[in-house]
PABA-901008 format. One line per field, with one value per residue (C-alpha): residue number from 1; residue in three letters; x, y, z. Coordinates in Angstrom, 3 decimals. Example, Ala and Ser with C-alpha at 12.3 -4.5 7.8 and 13.67 -1.06 7.14 Angstrom:
nr: c(1, 2)
rest: c(ALA, SER)
px: c(12.300, 13.670)
py: c(-4.500, -1.060)
pz: c(7.800, 7.140)
***
This chain:
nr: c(1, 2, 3, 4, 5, 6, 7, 8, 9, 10, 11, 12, 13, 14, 15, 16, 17, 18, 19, 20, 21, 22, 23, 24, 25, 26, 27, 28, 29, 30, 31, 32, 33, 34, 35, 36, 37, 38, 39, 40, 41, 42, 43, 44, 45, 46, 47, 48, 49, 50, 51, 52, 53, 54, 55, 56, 57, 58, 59, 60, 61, 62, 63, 64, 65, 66, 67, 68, 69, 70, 71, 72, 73, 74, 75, 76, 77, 78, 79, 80, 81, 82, 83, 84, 85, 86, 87, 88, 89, 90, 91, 92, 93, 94, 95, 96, 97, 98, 99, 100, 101, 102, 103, 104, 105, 106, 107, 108, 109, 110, 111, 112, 113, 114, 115, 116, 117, 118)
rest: c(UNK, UNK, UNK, UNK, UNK, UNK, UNK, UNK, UNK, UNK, UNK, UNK, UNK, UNK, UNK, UNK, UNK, UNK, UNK, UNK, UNK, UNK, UNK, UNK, UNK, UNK, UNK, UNK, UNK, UNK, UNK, UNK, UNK, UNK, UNK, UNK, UNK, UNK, UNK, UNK, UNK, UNK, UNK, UNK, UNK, UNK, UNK, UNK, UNK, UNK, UNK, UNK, UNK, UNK, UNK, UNK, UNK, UNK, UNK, UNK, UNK, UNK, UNK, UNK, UNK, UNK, UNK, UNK, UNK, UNK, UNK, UNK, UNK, UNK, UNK, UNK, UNK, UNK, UNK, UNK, UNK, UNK, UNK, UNK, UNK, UNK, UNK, UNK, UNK, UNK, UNK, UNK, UNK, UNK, UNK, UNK, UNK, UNK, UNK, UNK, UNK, UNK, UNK, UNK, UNK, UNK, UNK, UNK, UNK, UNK, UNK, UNK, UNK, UNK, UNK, UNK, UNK, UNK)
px: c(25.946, 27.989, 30.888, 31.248, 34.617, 33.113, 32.272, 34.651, 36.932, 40.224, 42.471, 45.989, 47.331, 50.352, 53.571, 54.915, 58.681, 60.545, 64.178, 66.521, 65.995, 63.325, 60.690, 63.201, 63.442, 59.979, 59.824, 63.011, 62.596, 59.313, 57.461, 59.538, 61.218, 59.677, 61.863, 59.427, 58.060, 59.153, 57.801, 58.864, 62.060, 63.393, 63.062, 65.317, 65.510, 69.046, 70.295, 73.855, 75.910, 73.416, 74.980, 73.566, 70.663, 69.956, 66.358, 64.293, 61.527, 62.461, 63.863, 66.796, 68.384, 71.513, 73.154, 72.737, 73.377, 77.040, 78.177, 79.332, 80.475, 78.106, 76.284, 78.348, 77.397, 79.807, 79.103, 74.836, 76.217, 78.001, 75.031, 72.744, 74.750, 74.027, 73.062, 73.437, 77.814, 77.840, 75.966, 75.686, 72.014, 70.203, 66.793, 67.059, 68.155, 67.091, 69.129, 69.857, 72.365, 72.275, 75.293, 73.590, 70.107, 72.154, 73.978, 70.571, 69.185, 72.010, 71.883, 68.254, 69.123, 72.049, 69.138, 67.292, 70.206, 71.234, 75.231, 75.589, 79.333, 79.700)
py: c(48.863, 45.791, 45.947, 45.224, 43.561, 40.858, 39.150, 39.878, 37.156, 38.055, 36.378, 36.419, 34.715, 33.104, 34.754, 33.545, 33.122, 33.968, 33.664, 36.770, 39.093, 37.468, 40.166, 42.698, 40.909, 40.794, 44.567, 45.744, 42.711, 40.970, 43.797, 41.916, 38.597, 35.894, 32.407, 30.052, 31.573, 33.907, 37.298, 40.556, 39.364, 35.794, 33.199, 33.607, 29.588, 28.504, 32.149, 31.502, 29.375, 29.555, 30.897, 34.562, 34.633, 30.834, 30.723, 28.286, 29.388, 33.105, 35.416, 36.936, 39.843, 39.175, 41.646, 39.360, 36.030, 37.354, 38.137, 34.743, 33.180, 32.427, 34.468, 34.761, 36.424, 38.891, 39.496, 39.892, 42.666, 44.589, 43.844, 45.348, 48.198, 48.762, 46.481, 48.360, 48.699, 45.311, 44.265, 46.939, 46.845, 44.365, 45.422, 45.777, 49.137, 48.762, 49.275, 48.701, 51.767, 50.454, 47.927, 46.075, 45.396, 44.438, 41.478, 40.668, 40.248, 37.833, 36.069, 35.313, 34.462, 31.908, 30.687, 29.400, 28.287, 24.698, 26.221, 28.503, 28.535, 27.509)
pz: c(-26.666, -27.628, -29.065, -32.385, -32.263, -29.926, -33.208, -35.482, -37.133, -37.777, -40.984, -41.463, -44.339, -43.711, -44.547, -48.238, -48.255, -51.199, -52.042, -51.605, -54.005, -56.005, -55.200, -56.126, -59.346, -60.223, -59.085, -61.488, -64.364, -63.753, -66.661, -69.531, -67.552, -65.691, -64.439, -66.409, -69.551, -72.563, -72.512, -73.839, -72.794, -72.632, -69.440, -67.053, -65.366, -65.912, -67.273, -65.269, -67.574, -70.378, -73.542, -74.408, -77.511, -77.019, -75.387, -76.988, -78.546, -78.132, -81.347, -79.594, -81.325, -83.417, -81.098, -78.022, -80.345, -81.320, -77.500, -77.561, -73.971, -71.766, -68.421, -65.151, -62.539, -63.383, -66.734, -65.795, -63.179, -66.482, -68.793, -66.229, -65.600, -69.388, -72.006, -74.654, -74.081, -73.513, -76.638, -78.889, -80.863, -78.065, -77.667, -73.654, -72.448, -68.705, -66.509, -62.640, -61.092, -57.880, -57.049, -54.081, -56.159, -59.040, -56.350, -55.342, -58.621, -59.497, -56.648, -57.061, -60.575, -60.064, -57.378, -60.297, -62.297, -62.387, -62.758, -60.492, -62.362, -66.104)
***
């Protein structure tokens, strides 16, 4: 009996590289966020030294317009430890508990940031 291996053809796709903790961005904010495009949620290209509630082409609450400043690393590690005490009335209330994915998460997002400091 042959075997029926003998004629099998075997695929592997090559591995796809992503940047540190891009895929645990899309896992955490990839339901409401993307880097290109305005969903649920605004885009996040460029979010590190972007002024909060200034997307274009995205109606961002009046909660997140009045934070003022601008996102720092820093401050994206407080609003995702709870959005809703840093901005009082923002329409996100996700949150991310976990210090390390928070620091990947940033550091994925200052990845696709033109300032990585403002």
């Amino acid at each position: 009996m042959a075997s029926l291996m003998a004629g099998a053809i075997f695929v592997t796709s090559p591995a796809v590289a992503t940047a540190p903790g891009e895929e645990l961005y899309e896992a955490k904010c990839g339901g409401c966020h993307s880097v290109t495009a305005n969903r649920v949620g605004p885009m996040h290209r460029d979010v590190v030294g972007r002024q909060p509630g200034t997307v274009a082409d995205y109606k961002s609450s009046e909660a997140l317009k009045k934070l003022g400043g601008v996102w720092t690393p820093e401050r994206l590690d407080r609003w995702l430890q709870g959005p809703q005490a840093l901005a009082p009335g923002t329409r996100m209330y996700f949150t991310v508990p976990d210090a390390r994915q928070r620091l990947e998460i940033i550091g994925y997002l200052e990845s696709v940031s033109k300032h990585s400091k403002p």
